[in-house]
KEMARMI-580346 format. One record per residue (C-alpha): x, z, y; residue in three letters. Coordinates in nm, 4 decimals, always signed. Each point is the difference from the previous one (the first is absolute). Layout:
N
c1 X; c3 Z; c2 Y; rest ala
...
REM end
This chain:
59
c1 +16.7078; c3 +7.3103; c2 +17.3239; rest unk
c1 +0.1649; c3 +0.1958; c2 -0.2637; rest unk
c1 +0.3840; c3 -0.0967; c2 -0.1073; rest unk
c1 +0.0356; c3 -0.1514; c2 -0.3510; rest unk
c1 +0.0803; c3 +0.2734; c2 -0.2780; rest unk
c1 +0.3836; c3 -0.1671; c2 -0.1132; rest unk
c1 +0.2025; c3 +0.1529; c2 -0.2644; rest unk
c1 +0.3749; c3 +0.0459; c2 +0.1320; rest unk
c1 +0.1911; c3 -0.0412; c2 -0.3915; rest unk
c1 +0.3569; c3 +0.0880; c2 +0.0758; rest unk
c1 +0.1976; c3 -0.0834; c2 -0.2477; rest unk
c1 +0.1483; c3 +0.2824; c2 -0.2895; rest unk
c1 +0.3440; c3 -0.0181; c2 +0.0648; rest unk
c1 +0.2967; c3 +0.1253; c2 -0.2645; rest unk
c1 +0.0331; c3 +0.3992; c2 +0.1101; rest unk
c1 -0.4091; c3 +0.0330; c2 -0.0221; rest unk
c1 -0.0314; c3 -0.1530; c2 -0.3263; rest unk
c1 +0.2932; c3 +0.2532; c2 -0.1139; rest unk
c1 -0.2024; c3 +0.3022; c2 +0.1434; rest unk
c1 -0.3164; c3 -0.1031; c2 -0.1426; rest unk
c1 +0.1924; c3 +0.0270; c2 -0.3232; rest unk
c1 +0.1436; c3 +0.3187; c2 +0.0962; rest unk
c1 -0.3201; c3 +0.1113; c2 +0.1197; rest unk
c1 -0.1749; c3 -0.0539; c2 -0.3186; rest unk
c1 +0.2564; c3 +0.1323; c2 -0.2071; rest unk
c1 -0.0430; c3 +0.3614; c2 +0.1369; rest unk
c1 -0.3738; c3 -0.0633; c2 -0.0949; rest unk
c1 -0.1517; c3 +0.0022; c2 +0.3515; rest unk
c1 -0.3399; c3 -0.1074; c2 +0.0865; rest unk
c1 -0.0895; c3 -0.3387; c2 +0.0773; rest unk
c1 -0.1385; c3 +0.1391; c2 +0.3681; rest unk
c1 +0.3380; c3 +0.1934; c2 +0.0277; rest unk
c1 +0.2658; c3 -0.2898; c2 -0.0338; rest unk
c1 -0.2254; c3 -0.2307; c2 +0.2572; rest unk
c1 +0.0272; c3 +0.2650; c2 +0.2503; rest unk
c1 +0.3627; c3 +0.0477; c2 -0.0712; rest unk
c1 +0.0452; c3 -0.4144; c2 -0.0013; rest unk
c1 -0.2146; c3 -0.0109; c2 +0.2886; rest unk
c1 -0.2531; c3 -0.2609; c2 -0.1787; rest unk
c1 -0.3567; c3 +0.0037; c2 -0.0803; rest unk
c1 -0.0619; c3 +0.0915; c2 -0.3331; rest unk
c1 -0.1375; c3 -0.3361; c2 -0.1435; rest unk
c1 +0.3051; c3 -0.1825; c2 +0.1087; rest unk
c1 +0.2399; c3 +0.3223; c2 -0.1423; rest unk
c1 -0.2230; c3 -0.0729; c2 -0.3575; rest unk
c1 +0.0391; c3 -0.3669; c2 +0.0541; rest unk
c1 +0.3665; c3 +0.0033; c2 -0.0287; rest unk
c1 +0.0085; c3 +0.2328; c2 -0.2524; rest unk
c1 -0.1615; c3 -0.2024; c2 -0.2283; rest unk
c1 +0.1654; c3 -0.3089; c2 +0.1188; rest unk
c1 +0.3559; c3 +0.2390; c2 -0.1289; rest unk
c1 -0.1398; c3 +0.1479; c2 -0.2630; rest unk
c1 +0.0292; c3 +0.2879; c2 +0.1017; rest unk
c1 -0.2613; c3 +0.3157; c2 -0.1500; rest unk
c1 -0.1493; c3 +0.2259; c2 +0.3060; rest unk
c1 -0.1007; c3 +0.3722; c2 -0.1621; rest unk
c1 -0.4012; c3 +0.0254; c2 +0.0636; rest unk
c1 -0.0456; c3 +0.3377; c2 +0.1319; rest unk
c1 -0.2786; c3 +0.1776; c2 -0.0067; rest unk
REM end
């Protein structure tokens, strides 16, 4: 029988939320500063939003 899917949800700590900001200021992609962060990209918008912080949509 197959395992459960389970989400892991580490917490943001202080230096990641201060990169994210970084991150965002030098207009990155949102798929860019969750592979820097090391996050999936739903929890790297997630917190964004939570900080209100703006994520440049490229295209």
């Amino acid at each position: 029988m197959a395992e459960p899917f389970t989400r892991h949800r580490q917490p943001w700590n202080s230096d990641e939320v201060a990169m994210l900001r970084t991150l965002a200021a030098k207009g990155m992609g949102l798929k860019a500063i969750a592979k820097a962060l090391k996050r999936s990209e739903e929890s790297t918008k997630d917190r964004a939003k939570v900080d209100g912080i703006a994520i440049a949509k490229l295209r």
